[in-house]
PyMOL commands that place a pseudoatom at each C-alpha (Angstrom):
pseudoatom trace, name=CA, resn=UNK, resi=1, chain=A, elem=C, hetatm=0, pos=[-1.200, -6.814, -30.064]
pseudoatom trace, name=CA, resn=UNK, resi=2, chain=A, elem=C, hetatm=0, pos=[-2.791, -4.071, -28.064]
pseudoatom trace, name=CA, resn=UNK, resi=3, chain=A, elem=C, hetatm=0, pos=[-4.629, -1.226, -30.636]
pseudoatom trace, name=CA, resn=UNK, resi=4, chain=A, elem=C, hetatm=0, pos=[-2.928, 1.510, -28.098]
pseudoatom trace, name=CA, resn=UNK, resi=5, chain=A, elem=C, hetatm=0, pos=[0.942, 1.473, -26.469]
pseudoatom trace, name=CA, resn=UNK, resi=6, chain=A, elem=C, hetatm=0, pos=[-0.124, 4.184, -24.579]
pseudoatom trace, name=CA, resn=UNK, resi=7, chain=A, elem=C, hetatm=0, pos=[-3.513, 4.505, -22.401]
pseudoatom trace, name=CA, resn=UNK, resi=8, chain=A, elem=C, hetatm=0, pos=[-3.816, 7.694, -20.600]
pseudoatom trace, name=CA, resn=UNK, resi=9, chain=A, elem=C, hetatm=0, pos=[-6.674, 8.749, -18.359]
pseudoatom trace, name=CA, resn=UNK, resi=10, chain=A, elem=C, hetatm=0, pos=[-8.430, 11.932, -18.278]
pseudoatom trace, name=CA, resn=UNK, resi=11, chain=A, elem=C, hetatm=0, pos=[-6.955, 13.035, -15.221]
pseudoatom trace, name=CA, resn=UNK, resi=12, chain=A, elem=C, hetatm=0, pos=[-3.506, 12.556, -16.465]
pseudoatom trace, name=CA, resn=UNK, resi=13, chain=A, elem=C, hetatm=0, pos=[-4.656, 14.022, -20.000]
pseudoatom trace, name=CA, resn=UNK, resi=14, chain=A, elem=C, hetatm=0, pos=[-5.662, 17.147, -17.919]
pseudoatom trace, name=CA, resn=UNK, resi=15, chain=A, elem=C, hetatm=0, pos=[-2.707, 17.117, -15.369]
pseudoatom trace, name=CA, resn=UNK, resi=16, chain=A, elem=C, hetatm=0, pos=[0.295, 17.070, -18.109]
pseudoatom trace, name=CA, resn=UNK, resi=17, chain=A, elem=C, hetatm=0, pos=[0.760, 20.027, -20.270]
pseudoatom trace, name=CA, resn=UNK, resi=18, chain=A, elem=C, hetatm=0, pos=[-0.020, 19.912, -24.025]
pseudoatom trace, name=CA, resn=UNK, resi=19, chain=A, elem=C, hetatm=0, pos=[2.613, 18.228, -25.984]
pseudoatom trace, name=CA, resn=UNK, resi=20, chain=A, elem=C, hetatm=0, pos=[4.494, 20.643, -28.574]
pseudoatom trace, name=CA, resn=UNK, resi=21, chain=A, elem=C, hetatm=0, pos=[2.396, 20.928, -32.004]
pseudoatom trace, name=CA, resn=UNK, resi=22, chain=A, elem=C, hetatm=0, pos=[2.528, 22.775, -35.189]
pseudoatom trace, name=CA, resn=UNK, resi=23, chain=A, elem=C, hetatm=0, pos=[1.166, 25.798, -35.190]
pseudoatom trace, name=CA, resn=UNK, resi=24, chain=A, elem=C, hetatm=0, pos=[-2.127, 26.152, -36.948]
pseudoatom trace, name=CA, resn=UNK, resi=25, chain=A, elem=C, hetatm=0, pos=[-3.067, 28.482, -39.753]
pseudoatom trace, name=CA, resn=UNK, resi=26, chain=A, elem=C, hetatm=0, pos=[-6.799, 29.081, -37.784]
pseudoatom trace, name=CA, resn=UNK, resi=27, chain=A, elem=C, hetatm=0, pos=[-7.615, 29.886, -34.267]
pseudoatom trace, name=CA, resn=UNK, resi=28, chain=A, elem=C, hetatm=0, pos=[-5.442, 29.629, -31.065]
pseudoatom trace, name=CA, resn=UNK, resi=29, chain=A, elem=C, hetatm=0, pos=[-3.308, 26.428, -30.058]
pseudoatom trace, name=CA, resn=UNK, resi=30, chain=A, elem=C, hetatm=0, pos=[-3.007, 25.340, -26.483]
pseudoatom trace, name=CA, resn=UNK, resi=31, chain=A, elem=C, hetatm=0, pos=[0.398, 26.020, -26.809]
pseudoatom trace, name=CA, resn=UNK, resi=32, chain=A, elem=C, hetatm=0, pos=[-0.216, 29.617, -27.509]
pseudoatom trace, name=CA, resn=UNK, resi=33, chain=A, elem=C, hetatm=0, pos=[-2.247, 29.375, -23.336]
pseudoatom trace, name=CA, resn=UNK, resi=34, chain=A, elem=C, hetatm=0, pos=[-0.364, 30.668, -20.572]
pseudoatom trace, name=CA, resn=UNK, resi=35, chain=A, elem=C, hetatm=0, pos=[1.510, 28.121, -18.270]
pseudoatom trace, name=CA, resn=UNK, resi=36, chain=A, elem=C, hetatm=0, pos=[-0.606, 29.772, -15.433]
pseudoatom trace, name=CA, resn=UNK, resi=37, chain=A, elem=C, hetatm=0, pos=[-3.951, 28.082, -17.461]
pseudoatom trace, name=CA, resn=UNK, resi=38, chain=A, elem=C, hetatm=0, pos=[-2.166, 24.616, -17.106]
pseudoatom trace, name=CA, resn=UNK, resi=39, chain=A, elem=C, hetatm=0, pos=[-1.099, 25.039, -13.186]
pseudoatom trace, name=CA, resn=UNK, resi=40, chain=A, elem=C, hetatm=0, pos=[-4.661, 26.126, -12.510]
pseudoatom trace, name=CA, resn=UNK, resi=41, chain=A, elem=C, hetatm=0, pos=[-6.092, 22.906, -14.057]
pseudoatom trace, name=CA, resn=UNK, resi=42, chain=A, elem=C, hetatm=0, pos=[-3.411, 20.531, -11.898]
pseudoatom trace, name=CA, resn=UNK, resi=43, chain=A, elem=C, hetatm=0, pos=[-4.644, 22.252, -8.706]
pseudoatom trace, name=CA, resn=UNK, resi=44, chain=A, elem=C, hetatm=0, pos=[-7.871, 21.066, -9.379]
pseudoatom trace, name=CA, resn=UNK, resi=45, chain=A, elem=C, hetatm=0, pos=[-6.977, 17.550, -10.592]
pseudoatom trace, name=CA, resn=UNK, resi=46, chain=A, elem=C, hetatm=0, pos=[-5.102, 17.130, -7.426]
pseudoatom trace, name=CA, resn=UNK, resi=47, chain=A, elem=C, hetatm=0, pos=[-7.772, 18.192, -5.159]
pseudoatom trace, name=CA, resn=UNK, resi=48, chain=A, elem=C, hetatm=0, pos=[-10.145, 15.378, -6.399]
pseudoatom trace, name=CA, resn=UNK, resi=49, chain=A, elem=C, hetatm=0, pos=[-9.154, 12.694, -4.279]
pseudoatom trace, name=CA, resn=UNK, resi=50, chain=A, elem=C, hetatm=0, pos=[-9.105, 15.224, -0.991]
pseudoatom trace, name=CA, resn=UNK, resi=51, chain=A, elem=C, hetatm=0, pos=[-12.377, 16.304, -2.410]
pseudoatom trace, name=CA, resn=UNK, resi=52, chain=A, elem=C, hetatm=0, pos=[-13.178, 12.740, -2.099]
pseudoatom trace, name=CA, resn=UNK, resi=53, chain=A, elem=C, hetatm=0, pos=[-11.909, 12.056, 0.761]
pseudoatom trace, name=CA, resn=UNK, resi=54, chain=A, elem=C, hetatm=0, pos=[-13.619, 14.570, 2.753]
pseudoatom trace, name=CA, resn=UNK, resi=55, chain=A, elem=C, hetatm=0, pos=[-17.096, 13.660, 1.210]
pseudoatom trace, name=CA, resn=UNK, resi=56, chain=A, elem=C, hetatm=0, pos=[-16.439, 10.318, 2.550]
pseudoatom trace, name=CA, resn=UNK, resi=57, chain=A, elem=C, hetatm=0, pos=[-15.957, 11.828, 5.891]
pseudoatom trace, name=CA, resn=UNK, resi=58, chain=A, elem=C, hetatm=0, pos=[-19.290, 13.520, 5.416]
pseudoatom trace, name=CA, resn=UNK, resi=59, chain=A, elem=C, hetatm=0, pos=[-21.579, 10.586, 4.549]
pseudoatom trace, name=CA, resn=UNK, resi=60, chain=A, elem=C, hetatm=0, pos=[-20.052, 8.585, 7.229]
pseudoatom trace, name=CA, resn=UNK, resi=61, chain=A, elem=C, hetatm=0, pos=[-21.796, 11.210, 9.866]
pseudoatom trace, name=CA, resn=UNK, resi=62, chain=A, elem=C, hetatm=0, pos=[-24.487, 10.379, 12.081]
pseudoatom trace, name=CA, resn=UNK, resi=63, chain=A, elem=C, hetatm=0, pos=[-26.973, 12.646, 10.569]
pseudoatom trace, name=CA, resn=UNK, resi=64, chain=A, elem=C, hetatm=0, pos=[-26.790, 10.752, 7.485]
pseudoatom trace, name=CA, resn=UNK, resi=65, chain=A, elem=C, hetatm=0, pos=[-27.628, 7.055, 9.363]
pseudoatom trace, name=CA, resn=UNK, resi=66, chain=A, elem=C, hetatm=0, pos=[-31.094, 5.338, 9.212]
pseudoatom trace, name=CA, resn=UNK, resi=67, chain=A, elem=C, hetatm=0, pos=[-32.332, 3.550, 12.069]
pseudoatom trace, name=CA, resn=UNK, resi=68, chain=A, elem=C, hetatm=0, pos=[-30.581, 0.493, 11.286]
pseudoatom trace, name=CA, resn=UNK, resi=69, chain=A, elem=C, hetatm=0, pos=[-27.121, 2.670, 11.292]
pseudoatom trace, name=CA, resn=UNK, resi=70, chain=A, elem=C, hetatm=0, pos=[-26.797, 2.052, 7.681]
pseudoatom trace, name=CA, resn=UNK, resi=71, chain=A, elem=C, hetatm=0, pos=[-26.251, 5.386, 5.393]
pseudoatom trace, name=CA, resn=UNK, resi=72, chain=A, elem=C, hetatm=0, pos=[-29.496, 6.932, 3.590]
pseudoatom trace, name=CA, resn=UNK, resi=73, chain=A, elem=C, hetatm=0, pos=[-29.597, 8.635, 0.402]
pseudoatom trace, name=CA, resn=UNK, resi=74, chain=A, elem=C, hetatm=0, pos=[-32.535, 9.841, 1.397]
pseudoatom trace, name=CA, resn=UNK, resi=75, chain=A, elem=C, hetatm=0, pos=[-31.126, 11.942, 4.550]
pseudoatom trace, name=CA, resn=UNK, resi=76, chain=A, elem=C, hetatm=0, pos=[-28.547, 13.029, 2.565]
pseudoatom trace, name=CA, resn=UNK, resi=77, chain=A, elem=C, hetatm=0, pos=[-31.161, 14.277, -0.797]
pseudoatom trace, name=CA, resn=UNK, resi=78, chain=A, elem=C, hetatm=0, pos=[-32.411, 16.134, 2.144]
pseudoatom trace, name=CA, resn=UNK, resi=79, chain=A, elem=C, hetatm=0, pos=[-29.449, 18.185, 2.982]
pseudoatom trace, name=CA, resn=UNK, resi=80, chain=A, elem=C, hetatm=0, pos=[-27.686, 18.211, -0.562]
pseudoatom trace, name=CA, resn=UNK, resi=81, chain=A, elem=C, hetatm=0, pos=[-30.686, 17.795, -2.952]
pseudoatom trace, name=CA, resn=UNK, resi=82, chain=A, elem=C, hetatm=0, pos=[-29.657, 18.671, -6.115]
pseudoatom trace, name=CA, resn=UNK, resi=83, chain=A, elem=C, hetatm=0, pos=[-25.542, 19.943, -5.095]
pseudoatom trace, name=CA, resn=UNK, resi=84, chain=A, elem=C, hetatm=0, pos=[-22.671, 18.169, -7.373]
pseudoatom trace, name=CA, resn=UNK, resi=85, chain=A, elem=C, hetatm=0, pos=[-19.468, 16.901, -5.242]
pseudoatom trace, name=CA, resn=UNK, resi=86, chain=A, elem=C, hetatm=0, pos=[-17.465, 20.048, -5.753]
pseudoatom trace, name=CA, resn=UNK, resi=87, chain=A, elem=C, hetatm=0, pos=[-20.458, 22.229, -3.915]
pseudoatom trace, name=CA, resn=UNK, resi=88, chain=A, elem=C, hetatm=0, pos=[-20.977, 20.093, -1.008]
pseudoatom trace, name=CA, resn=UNK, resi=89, chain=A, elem=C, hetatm=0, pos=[-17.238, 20.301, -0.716]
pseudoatom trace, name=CA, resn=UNK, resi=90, chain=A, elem=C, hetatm=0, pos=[-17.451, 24.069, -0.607]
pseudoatom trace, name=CA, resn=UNK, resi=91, chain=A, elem=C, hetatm=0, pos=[-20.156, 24.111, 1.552]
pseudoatom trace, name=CA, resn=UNK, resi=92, chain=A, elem=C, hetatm=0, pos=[-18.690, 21.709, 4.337]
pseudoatom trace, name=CA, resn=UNK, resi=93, chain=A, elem=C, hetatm=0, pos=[-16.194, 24.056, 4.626]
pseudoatom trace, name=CA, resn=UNK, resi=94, chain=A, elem=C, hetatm=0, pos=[-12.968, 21.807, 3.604]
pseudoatom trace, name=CA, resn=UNK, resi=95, chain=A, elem=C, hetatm=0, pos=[-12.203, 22.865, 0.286]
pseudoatom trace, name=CA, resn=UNK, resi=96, chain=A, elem=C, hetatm=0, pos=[-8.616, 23.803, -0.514]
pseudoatom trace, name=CA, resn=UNK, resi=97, chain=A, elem=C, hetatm=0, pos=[-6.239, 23.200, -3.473]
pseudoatom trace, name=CA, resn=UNK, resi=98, chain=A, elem=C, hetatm=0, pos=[-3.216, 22.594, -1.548]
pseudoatom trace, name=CA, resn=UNK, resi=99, chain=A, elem=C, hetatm=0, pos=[-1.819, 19.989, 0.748]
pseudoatom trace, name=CA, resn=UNK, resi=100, chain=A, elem=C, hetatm=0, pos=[-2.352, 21.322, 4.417]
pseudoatom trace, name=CA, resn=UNK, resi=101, chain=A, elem=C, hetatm=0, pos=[-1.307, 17.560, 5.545]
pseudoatom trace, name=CA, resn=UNK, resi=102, chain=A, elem=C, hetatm=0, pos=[2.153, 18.125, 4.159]
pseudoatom trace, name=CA, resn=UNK, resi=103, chain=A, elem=C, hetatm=0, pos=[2.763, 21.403, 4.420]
pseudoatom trace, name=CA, resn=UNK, resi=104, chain=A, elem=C, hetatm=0, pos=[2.080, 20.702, 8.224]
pseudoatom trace, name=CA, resn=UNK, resi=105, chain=A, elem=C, hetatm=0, pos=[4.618, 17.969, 8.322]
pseudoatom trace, name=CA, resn=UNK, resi=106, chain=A, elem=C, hetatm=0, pos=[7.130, 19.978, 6.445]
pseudoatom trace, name=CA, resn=UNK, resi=107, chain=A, elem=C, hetatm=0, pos=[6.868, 22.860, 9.159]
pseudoatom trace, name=CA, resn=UNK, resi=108, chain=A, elem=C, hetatm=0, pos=[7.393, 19.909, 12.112]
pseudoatom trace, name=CA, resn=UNK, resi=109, chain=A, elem=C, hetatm=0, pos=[10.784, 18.595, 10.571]
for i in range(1, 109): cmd.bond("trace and resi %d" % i, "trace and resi %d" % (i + 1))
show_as sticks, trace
zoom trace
């Protein structure tokens, strides 16, 4: 018998809003937040696999080839160094929270 019925990941855990609890003598609940704090939080889960996407995109470049056309870390320490995911996203100039694919597609029907 499984230890857990339920197995959630940390996106999802992040993406769903808090479930109803008591309210607490001490301190501030997540239920006492602002919906807005909640919708802010699934914009940004649901940009991670565009963010991912696009980085993809990025490494796959020519710039970041060897001689042997394989990609280099190296090449790409160059450019990046030290930068997480979420700044080279920024910097490359395709960061966005919302779905310009299907927004597109939306406009065309």
């Amino acid at each position: 018998m499984p230890k857990y019925s339920n197995l959630v990941s940390k996106r999802e855990r992040i993406y769903l809003p808090p479930p109803a609890t008591k309210k607490r003598k001490r301190g501030a609940d997540a239920s006492d937040l602002p919906t807005e704090y909640f919708r802010s939080f699934r914009k940004i889960v649901e940009a991670i696999p565009w963010r991912e996407a696009d980085i993809v995109a990025e490494r796959q470049k020519a710039e970041y080839l060897d001689g042997e056309g394989e990609f280099s870390d190296v090449k790409w320490g160059q450019v990046w160094d030290a930068k997480n995911s979420w700044e080279i996203w920024r910097e490359i100039g395709k960061e966005r929270y919302q779905n310009t694919k299907k927004k597109a597609e939306d406009i065309n029907s």
